[in-house]
C-alpha positions as CSV (number, residue, x, y, z in Angstrom):
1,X,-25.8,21.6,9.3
2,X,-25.0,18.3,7.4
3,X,-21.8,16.7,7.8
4,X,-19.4,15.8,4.9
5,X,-18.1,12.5,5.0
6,X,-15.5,11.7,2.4
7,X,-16.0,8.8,0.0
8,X,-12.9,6.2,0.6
9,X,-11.8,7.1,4.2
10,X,-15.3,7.8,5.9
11,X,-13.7,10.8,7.4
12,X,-15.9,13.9,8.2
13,X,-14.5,17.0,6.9
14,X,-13.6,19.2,10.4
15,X,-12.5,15.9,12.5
16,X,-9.3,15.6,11.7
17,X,-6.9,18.1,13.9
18,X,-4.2,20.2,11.9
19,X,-1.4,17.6,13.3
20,X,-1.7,14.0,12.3
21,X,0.5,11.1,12.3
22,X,0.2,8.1,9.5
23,X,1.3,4.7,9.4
24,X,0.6,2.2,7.1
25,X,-0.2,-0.7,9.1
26,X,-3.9,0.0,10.8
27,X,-2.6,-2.0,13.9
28,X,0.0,0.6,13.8
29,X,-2.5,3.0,14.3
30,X,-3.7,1.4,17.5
31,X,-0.7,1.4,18.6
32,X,-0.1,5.2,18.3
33,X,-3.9,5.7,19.2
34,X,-3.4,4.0,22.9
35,X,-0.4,7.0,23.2
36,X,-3.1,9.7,23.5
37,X,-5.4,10.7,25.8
38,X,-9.4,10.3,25.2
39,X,-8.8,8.7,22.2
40,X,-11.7,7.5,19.7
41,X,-12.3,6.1,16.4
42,X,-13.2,8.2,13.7
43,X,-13.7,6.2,10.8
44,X,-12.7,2.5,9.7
45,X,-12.8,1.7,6.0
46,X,-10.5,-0.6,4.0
47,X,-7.2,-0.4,4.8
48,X,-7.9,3.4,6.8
49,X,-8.6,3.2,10.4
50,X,-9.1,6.8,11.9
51,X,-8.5,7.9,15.7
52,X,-8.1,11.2,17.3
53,X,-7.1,12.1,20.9
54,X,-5.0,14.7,22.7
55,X,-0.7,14.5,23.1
56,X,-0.1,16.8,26.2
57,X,-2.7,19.1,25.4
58,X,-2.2,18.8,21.9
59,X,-5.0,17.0,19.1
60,X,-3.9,14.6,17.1
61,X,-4.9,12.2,14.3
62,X,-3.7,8.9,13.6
63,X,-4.7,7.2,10.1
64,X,-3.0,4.4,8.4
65,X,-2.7,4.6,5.0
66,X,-2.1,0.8,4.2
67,X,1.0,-0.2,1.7
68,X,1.8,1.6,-1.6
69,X,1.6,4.8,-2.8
70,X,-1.6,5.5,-4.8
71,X,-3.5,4.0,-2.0
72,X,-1.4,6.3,1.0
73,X,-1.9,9.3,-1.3
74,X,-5.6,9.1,-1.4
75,X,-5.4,8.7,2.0
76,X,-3.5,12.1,2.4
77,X,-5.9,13.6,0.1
78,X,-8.9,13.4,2.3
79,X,-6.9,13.9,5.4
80,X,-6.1,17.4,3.8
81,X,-9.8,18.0,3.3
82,X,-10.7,16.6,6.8
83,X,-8.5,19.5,8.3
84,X,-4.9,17.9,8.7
85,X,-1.8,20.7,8.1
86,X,1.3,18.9,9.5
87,X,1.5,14.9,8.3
88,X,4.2,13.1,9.9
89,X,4.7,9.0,8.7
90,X,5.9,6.9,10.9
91,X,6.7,4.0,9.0
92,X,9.7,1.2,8.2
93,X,12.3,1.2,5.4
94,X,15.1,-1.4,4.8
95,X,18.5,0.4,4.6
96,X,20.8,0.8,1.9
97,X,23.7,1.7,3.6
98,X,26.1,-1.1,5.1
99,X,26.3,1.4,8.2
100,X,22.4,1.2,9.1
101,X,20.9,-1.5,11.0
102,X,17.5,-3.1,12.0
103,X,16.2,-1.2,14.5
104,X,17.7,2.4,13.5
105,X,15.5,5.6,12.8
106,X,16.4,7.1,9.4
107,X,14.6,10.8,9.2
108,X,13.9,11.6,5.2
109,X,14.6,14.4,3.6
110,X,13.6,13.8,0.3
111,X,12.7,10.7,-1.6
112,X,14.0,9.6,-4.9
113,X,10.3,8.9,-7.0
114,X,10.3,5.0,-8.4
115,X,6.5,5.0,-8.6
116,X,3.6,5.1,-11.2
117,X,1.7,7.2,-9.3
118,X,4.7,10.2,-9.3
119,X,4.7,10.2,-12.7
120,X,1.5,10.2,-13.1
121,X,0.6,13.6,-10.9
122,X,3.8,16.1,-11.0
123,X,6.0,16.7,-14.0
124,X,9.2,14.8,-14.9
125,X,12.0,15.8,-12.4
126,X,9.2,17.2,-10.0
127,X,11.2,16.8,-6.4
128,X,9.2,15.0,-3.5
129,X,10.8,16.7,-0.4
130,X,9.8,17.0,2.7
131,X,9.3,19.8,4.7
132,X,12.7,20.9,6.2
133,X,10.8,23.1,9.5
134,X,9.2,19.2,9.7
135,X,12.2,17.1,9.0
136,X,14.6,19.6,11.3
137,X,12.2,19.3,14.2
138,X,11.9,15.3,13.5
139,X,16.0,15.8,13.8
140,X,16.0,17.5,16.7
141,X,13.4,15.4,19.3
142,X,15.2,12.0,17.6
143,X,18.4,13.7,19.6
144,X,16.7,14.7,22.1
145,X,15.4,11.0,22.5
146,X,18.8,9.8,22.9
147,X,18.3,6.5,20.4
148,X,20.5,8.3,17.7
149,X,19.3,8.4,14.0
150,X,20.3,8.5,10.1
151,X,19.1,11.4,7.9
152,X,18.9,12.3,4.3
153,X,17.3,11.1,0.9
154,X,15.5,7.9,0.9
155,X,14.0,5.6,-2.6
156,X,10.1,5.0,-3.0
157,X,9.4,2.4,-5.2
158,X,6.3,0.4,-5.6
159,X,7.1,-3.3,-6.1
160,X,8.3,-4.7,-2.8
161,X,9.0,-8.3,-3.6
162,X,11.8,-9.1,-6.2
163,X,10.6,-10.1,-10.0
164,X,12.9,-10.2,-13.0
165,X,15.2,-7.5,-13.7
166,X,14.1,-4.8,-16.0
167,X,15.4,-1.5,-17.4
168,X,13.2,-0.4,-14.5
169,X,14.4,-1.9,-11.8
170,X,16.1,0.3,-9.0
171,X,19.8,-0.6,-9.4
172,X,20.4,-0.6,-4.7
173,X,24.4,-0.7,-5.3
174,X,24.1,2.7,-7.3
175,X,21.5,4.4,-5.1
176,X,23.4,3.2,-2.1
177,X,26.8,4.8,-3.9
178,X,24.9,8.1,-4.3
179,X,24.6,8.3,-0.7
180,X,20.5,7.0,-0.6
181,X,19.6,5.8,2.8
182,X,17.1,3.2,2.5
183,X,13.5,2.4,0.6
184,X,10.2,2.4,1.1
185,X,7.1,2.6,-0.3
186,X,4.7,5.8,0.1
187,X,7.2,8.9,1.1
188,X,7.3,10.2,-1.8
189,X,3.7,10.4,-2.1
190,X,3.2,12.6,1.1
191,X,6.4,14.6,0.0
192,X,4.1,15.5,-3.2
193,X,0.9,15.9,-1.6
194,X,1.9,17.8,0.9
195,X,3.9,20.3,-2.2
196,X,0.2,20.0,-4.0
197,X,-1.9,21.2,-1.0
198,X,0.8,22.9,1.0
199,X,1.1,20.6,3.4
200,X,3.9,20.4,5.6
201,X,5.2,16.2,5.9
202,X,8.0,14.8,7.0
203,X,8.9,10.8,8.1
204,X,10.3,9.3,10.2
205,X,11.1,5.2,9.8
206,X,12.6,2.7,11.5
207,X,15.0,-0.3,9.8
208,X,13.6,-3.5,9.2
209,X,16.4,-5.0,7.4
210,X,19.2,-4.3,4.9
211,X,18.0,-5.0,1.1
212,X,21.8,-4.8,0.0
213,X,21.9,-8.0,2.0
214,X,18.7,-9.9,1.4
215,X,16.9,-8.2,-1.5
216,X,13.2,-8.8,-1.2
217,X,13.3,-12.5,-0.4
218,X,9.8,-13.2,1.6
219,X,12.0,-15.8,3.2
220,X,14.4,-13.4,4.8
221,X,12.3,-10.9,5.3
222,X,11.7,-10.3,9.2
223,X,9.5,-7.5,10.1
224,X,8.2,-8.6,13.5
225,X,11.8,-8.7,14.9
226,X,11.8,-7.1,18.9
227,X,14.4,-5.1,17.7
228,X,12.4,-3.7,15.4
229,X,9.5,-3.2,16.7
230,X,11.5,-1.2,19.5
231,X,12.5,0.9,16.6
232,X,9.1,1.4,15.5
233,X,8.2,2.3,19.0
234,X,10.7,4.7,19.0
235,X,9.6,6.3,16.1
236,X,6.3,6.7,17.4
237,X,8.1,8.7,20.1
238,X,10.2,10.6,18.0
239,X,7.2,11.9,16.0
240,X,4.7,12.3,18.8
241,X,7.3,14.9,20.6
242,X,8.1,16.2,17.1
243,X,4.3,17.5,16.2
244,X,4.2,18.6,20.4
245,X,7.3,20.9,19.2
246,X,6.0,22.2,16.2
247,X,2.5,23.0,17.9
248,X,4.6,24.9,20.6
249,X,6.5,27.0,18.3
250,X,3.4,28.0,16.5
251,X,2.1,29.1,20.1
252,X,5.5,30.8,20.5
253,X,5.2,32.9,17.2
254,X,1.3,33.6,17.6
255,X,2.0,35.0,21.4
């Protein structure tokens, strides 16, 4: 029989296990990759690098979806059709809240939609939310980890560097005032997707920096910090045990 391989990711439709972890950064995705066992590459195209392994008996799929949210979405899109059902980002965000601090793991809830390509694909006031079976099991192993955590509704936005102020430009003080944890760029677009196809997603992200602080000065941006990579390594954790969890309660209920 003739394999399908799907036009932008080179997937093949039946490689991709029903759990699968994204990222945007494709050295991310070795990253999470050398976590597994037997892992191997299953496509590399553009910004998409593929692997797939086994978690403690468990498969799972690692893609990164590079930065922004048309270009993650797509990359959920053929995921979907490659066989994923649970998509979990591990990703970073910088904080709107004075409280939260480089390094910290915020789990999202929801995402407030500051991007083209939401308008473009659900109707105005359309909610992008994750899955809450997702999000409360992402809760729960970020306890059970012991690092401690932030929760609730974060901003996705597409610009990441400052220009001029617009009409259009996310006002931070407000969003932070309404109780908004931090931003990003591409939750929002899983949060949809995964409404689209019935998908369940959920996020996890760790704190790069505090935008009520710095804005989005390239100057003062500091990404490769030890203390936050050890928050991105932590994430990795968190969401690794979190899709092990889900895949033993769906044992649980099928026994």
């Amino acid at each position: 029989m003739t394999s399908r391989i799907l036009p932008v990711t080179g997937l093949e439709v039946g490689a991709v296990s029903p759990a699968v972890l994204v990222c945007g950064d494709p050295a991310r995705a070795d990253k999470i990759a050398a976590h597994l066992d037997d892992a191997r590459l299953l496509s590399e195209r553009r910004e998409y690098r593929a692997y797939r392994g086994i978690y403690r008996d468990v498969p799972i799929t690692v893609c990164s979806h590079g930065i922004g949210a048309p270009g993650a979405a797509l990359a959920f899109e053929e995921l979907i059709v490659a066989g994923a059902k649970q998509i979990i980002r591990v990703g970073t965000c910088g904080a709107l809240q004075e409280s939260i601090q480089p390094g910290d793991l915020v789990v999202a809830t929801a995402a407030v939609q500051h991007t083209g390509y939401g308008r473009e694909t659900v109707p105005d006031g359309f909610p992008a939310v994750a899955d809450p079976n997702v999000t409360a099991v992402l809760q729960r192993t970020a306890r059970l980890d012991g690092t401690g955590y932030y929760s609730g509704i974060i901003l996705t936005r597409d610009n990441f560097y400052a220009g001029v102020q617009t009409p259009h430009t996310p006002d931070y003080a407000a969003l932070s005032a309404a109780g908004v944890q931090a931003v990003e760029m591409e939750c929002a677009a899983l949060f949809l997707v995964g409404s689209l196809r019935r998908v369940q997603t959920g996020a996890v992200l760790a704190v790069d920096g505090n935008v009520l602080h710095t804005g989005e000065s390239i100057e003062e941006y500091a990404p490769h910090r030890q203390v936050v990579q050890d928050g991105v390594a932590r994430g990795i954790r968190v969401a690794l045990e979190a899709l092990l969890m889900l895949a033993e309660d769906e044992a649980n209920v099928a026994a």
